[in-house]
C-alpha positions in Angstrom: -15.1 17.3 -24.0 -13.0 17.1 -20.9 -11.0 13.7 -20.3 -10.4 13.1 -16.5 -8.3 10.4 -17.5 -6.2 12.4 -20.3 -3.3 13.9 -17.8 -2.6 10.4 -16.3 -2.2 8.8 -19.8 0.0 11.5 -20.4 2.0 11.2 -17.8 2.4 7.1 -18.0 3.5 7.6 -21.5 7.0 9.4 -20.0 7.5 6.6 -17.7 9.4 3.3 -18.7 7.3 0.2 -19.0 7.0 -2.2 -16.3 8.1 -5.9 -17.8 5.6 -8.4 -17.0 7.2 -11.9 -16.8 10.7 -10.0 -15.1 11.6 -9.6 -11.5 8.2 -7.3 -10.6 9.4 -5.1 -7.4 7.6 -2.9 -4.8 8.6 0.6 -7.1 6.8 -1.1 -9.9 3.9 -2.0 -8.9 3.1 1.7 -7.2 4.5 3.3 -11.0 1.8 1.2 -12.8 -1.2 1.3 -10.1 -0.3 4.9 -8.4 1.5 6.4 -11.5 -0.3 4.5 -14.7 3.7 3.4 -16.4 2.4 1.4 -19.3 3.6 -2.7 -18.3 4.6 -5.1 -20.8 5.2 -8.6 -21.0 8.6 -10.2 -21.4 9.7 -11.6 -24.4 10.1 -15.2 -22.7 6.8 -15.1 -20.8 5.1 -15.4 -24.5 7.0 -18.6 -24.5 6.0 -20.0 -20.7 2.7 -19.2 -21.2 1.6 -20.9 -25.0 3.9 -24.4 -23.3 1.6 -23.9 -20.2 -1.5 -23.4 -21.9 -0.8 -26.5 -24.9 -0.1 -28.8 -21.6 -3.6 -27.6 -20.1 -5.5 -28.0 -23.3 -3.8 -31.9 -23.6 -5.1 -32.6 -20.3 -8.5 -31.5 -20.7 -8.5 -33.9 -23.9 -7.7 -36.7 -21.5 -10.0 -39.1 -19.0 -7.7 -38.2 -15.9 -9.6 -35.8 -13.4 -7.6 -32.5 -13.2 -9.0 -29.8 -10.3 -10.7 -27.1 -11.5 -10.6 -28.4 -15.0 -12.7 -31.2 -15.3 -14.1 -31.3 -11.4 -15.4 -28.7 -9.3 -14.3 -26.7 -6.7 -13.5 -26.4 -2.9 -15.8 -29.3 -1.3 -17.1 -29.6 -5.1 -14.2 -31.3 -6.2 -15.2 -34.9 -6.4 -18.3 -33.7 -9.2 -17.4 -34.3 -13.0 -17.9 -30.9 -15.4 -17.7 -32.6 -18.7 -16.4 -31.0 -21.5 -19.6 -29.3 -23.0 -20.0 -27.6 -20.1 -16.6 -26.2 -19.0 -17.1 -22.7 -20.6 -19.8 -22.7 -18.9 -18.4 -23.6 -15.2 -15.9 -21.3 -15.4 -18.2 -18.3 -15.9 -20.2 -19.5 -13.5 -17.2 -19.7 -11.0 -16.6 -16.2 -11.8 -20.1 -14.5 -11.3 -20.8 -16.8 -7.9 -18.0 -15.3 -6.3 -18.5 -11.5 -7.8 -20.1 -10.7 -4.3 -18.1 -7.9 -3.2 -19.6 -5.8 -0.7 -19.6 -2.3 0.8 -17.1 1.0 -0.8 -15.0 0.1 -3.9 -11.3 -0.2 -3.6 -9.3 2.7 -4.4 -8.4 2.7 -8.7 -4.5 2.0 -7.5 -5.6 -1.1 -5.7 -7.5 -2.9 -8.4 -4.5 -1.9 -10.6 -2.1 -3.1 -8.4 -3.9 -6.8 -8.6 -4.5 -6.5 -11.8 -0.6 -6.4 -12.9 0.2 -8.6 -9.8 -2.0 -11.4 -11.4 -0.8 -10.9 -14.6 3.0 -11.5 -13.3 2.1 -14.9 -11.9 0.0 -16.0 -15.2 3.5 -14.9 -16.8 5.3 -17.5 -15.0 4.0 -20.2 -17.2 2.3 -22.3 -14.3 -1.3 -21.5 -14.8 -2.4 -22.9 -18.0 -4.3 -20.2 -19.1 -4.8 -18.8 -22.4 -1.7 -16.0 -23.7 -4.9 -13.9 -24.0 -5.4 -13.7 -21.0 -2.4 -12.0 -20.1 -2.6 -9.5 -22.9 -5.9 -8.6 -21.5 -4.8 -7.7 -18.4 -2.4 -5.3 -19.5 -4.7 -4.0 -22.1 -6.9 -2.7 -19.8 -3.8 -1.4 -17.3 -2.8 0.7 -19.8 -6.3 2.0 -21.2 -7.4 2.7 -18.0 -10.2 0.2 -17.8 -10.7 -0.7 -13.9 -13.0 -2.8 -12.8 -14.9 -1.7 -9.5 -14.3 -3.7 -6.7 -15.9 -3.4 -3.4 -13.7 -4.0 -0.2 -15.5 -6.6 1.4 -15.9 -10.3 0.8 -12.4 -11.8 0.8 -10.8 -14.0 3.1 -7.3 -14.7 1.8 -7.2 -18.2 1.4 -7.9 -20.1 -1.8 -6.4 -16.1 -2.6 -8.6 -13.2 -2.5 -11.9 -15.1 -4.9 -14.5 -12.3 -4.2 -12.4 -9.3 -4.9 -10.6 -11.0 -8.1 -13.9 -12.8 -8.9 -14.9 -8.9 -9.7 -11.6 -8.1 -11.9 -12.8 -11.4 -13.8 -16.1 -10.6 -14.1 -14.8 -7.1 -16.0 -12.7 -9.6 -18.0 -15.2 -11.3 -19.6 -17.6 -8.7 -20.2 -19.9 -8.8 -17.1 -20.1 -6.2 -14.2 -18.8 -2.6 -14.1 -15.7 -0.5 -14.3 -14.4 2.7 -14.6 -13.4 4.4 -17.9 -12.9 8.0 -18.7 -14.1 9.3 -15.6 -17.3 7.3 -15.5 -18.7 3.9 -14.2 -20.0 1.8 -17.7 -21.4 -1.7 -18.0 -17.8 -4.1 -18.4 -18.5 -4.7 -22.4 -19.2 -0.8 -23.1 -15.9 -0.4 -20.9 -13.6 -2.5 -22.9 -15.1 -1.6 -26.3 -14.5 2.1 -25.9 -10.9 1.0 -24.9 -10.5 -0.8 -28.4 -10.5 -4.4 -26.1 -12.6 -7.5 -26.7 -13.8 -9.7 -23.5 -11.9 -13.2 -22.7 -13.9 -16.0 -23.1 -12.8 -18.6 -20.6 -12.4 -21.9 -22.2 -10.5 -24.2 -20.0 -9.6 -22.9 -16.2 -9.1 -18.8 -16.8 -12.4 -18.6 -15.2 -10.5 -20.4 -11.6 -6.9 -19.3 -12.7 -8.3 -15.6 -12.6 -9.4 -15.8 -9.4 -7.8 -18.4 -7.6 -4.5 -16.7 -5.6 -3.2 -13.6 -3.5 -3.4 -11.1 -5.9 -5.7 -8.3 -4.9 -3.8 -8.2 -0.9 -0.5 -8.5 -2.3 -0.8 -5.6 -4.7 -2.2 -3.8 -2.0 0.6 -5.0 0.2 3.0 -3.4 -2.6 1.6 0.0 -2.3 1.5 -0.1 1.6 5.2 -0.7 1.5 6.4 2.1 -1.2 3.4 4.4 0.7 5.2 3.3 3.9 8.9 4.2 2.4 7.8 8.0 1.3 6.1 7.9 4.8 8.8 6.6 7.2 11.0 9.2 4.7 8.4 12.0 5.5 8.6 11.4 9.2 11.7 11.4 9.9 11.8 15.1 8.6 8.8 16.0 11.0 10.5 14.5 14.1 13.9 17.0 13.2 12.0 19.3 13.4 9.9 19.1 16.3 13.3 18.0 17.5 14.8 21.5 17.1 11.3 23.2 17.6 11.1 21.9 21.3 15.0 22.2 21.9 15.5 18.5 21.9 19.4 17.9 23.3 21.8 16.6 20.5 23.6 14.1 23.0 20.2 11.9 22.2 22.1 11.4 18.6 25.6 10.6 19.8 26.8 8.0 17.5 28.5 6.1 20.4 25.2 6.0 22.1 23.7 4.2 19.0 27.0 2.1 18.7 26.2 1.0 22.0 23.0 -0.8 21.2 23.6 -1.2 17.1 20.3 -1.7 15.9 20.5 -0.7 12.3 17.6 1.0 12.0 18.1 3.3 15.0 21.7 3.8 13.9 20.1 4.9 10.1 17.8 7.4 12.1 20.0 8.9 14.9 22.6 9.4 11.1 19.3 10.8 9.6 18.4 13.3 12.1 21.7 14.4 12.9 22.6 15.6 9.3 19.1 17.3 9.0 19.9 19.2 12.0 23.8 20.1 11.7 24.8 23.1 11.9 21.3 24.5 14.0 21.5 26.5 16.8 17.9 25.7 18.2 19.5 22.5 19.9 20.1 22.6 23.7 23.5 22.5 24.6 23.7 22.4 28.5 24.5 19.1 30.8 21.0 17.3 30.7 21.4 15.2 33.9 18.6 17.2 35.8 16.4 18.1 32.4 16.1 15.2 30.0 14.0 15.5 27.2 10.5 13.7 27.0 10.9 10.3 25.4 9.0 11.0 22.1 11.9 14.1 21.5 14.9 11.9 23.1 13.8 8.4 21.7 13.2 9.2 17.8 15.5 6.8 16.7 14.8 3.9 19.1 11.3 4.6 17.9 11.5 4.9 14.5 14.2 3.2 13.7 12.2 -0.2 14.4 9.6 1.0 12.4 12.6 0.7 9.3 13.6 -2.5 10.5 9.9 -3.5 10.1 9.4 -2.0 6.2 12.6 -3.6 5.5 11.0 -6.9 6.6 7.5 -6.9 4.8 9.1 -5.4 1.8 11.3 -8.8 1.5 8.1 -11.0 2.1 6.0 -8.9 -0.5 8.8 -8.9 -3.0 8.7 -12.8 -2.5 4.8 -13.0 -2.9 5.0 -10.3 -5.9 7.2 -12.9 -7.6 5.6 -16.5 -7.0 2.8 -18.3 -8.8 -0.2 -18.2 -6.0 -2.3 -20.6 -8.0 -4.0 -24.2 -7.8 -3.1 -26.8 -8.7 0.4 -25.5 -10.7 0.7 -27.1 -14.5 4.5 -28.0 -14.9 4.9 -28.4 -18.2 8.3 -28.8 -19.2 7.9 -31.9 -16.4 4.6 -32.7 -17.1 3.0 -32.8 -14.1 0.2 -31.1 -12.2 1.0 -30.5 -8.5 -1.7 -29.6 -6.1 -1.2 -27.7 -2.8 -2.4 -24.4 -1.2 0.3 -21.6 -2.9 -3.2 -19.4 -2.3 -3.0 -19.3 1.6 -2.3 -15.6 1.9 -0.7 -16.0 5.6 2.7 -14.7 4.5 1.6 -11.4 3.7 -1.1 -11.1 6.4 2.0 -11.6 9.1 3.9 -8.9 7.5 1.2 -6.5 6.7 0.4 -7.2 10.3 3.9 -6.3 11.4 4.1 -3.2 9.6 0.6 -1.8 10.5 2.1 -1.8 14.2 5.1 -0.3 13.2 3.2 2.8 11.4 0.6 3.1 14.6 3.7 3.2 16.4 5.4 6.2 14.3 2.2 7.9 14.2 1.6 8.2 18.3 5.1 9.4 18.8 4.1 12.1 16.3 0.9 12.9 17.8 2.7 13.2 21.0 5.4 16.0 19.9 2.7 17.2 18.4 0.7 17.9 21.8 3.8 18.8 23.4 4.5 22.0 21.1 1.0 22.8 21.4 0.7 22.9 25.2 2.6 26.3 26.2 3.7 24.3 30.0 5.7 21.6 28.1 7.0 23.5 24.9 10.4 25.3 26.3 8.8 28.7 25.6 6.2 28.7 22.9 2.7 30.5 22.8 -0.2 28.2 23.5 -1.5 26.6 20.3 1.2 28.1 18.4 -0.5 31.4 18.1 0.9 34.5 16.7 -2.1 37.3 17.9 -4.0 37.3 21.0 -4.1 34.2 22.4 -8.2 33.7 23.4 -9.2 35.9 20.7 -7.2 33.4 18.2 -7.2 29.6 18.6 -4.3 28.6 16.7 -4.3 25.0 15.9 -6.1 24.0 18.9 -8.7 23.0 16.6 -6.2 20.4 14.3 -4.8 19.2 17.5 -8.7 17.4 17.5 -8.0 16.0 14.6 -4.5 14.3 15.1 -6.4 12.9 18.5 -8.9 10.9 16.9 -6.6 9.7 14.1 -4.7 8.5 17.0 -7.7 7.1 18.1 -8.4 5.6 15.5 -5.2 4.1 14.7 -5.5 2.2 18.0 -8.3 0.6 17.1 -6.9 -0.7 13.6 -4.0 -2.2 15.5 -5.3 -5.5 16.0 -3.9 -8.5 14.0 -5.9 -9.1 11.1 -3.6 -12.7 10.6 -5.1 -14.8 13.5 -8.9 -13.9 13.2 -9.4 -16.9 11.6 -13.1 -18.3 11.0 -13.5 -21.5 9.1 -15.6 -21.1 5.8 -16.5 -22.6 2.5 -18.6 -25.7 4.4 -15.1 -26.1 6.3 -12.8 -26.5 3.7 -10.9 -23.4 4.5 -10.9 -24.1 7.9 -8.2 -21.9 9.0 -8.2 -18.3 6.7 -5.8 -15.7 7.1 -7.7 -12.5 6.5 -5.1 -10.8 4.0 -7.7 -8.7 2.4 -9.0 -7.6 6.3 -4.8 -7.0 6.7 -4.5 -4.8 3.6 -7.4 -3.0 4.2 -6.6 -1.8 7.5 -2.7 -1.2 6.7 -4.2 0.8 4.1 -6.4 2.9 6.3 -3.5 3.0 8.6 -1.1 4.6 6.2 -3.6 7.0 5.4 -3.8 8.3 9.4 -0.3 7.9 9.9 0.2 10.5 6.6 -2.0 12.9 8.0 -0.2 12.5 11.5 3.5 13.4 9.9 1.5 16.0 7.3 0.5 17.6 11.0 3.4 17.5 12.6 5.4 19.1 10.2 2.9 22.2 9.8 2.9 22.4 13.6 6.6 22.5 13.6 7.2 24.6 10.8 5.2 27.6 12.9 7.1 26.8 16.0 10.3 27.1 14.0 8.6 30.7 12.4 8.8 31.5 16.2 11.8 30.3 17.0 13.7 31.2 14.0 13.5 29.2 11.3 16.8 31.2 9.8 18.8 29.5 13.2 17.7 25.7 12.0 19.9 23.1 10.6 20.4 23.0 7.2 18.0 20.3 6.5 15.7 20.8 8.3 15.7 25.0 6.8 15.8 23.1 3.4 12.7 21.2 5.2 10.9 24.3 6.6 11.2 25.5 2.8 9.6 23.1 1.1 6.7 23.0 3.8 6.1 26.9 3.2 6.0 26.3 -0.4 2.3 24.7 -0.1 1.5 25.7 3.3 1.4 29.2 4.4 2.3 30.1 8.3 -0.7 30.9 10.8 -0.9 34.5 11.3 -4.7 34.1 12.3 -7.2 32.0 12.1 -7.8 29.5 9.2 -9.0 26.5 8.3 -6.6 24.2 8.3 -7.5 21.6 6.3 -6.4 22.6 2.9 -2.8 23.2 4.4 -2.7 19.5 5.4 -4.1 17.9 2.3 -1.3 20.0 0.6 1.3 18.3 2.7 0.0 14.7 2.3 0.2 15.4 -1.0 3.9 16.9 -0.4 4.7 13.4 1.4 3.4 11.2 -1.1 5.5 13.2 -3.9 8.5 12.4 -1.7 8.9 16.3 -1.9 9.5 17.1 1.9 12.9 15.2 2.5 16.2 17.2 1.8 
């Protein structure tokens, strides 16, 4: 019987564990949720979490009212739960909020909370059950993922509705994916050799309560965003040499002159991709300066790096901190209240870098119209085409395409962090829509991939015209590796397969010399 799922346990077995309980980075989140790496937890996580969990089972043996524990929730805080019925209140905290709505999350996003809320549990500040942990990871590395629909969270208290679903796998309720198909939770995790939790104490609250599901999504925006902002900087050398872009744009002194370090990284970029070509304009450029999407690239783009730099940092932070109410301090004994679940970090920064990409992607689109149109491209046939133009339509067709991504992009770019609407009978009264940010980052990485995976095929066939031979040597290297999935246009095709094949290129990190 074939196993869809075969090749990608394969393939995590060759790659080193991720250490639960450690520093957890960007890279290792997107190796366990995008490439399956097996995770693990640290040896001294074992440790944090049976001291957390002793101090949480002392307190529910005592008279003092502890949130979540031995009260309700939200604006239900002031009613009892006594301790008969706690098991019961925390699956019922689960299945209230399982009301996810619309398409299911991508398998790399639920994984992606999954290990993320794992990694604060491993901090020793949530009281829950070791078990809990080790569940988690057991059904990371069997492949069990829970489906999650995309709709429902707000980002404060954390992301309830989409980890309420996660939960809801955890304790046998619900559906996920296994082996190619969608089972009932319990037939799930038997198959996979793994029992269901059953909350006791708070792992019902602890499970859901925090950032988790945005800033794992977060984490695979920024590494997506790295290969990206990689990928594009190719595409722009070389539209830069297709269109005859003048090197004097990448003078170092002219960058020293306004020292930005992320326009000083790209002007260094493009310049050693395109040493040594002879496609570069070399005449005084007083009376013919380039467009500003050819002349520009690294004031454009290198502000972009600055901003993937900056969300990056703030994810890293989140990645690494215990988004959870209240916090159980055991080796202190104390149990500290506060709002550690307000996703408004992340939503800024996700916010911030979804502009950034929009940005990189509309400079693209532009070079990408300009080698198209035959009155602005220095010499090159209409549409790119190599027969009879009118007969053949080159990729005037694709160029459609890259419009309404463009389009599209647009629309995406408003802030998701300051459409606040006040919910849960007010007690949230100010929400920072982090799931609403990852989701459209998301969709906005996925345009802006497409707009570079254009780009380059449109330049690649203006550099067949030009001479690809005459290029620099990175960006022949470039032209290369293009060609190796993605034939040149002799006449008309559909073009779609060619730019799947380059996406896939870019998100292999196999285009940049």
């Amino acid at each position: 019987m074939n196993d869809p799922g075969r090749d990608s346990r394969l393939s995590a077995m060759r790659l080193a564990p991720i250490v639960v309980g450690d520093r957890l980075t960007v890279t290792h989140v997107d190796a366990v949720a995008r490439r399956r790496a097996p995770a693990i937890v640290a040896p001294g996580a074992g440790e944090r979490l049976a001291r957390s969990h002793a101090f949480l089972q002392e307190l529910a043996a005592g008279d003092a009212p502890v949130y979540g524990l031995t009260t309700g929730c939200g604006p239900l805080a002031g009613q009892r739960i006594d301790a008969a019925a706690r098991a019961a209140f925390q699956r019922n905290l689960v299945r209230s909020h399982a009301v996810a709505l619309g398409p299911p999350h991508g398998e790399a996003a639920v994984r992606a909370a999954m290990l993320v809320r794992a990694q604060v549990f491993a901090q020793g500040c949530s009281g829950v059950a070791p078990a809990t942990v080790d569940l988690l990871l057991g059904m990371l590395n069997a492949g069990v993922h829970p489906l999650v629909r995309e709709v429902g969270g707000v980002g404060a208290s954390g992301d309830l509705v989409e980890l309420a679903e996660i939960a809801l796998v955890a304790i046998g309720e619900g559906e996920a994916a296994f082996d190619g198909r969608i089972r009932p939770a319990g037939e799930a995790l038997r198959a996979a050799g793994l029992a269901p939790l059953t909350p006791s104490l708070r792992e019902g609250l602890a499970l859901i309560n925090g950032t988790s599901f945005h800033a794992g999504a977060a984490a695979l925006v920024v590494a997506g965003a790295r290969r990206l902002v990689a990928a594009a900087q190719v595409a722009a050398a070389l539209s830069f040499e297709a269109l005859g872009g003048h090197p004097e744009a990448l003078d170092p002194a002219l960058h020293a002159a306004r020292p930005h370090p992320g326009q000083a990284a790209v002007a260094a970029r493009l310049r050693e991709l395109t040493r040594g070509s002879a496609l570069l304009r070399r005449d005084a450029v007083a009376g013919s300066q380039d467009a500003y999407t050819v002349r520009c690239i690294p004031q454009i783009v290198g502000p972009v790096l600055e901003a993937l730099d900056g969300a990056a940092a703030v994810v890293e932070v989140e990645l690494n901190a215990v988004s959870d109410n209240p916090l159980f301090l055991a080796a202190e004994r104390r149990v500290v209240h506060g709002g550690n679940f307000h996703g408004q970090p992340v939503a800024m920064a996700l916010d911030r870098l979804k502009a950034a990409l929009i940005a990189l992607g509309v400079a693209g689109e532009r070079r990408i119209a300009r080698v198209l149109d035959a009155r602005l491209s220095n010499g090159l046939p209409p549409f790119l085409i190599r027969g009879d133009a009118g007969l053949q339509s080159g990729f005037m067709g694709l160029q459609y395409a890259a419009t309404t991504i463009a389009a599209e992009q647009a629309l995406l770019a408003a802030p998701a962090s300051v459409r606040s609407l006040p919910t849960n009978a007010n007690n949230q009264d100010m929400v920072p829509m982090g799931m609403l940010a990852a989701r459209h980052a998301l969709r906005v990485l996925d345009g802006a991939r497409q707009l570079v995976a254009i780009e380059m095929l449109c330049a690649a066939q203006a550099l067949d015209l030009r001479g690809a031979e005459r290029a620099g040597a990175g960006t022949r290297a470039a032209h290369a590796a293009i060609r190796a999935v993605a034939a040149p246009l002799l006449e008309d095709r559909g073009l779609r397969p060619d730019v799947e094949a380059l996406v896939a290129l870019i998100e292999d990190d196999g285009v940049a010399p």
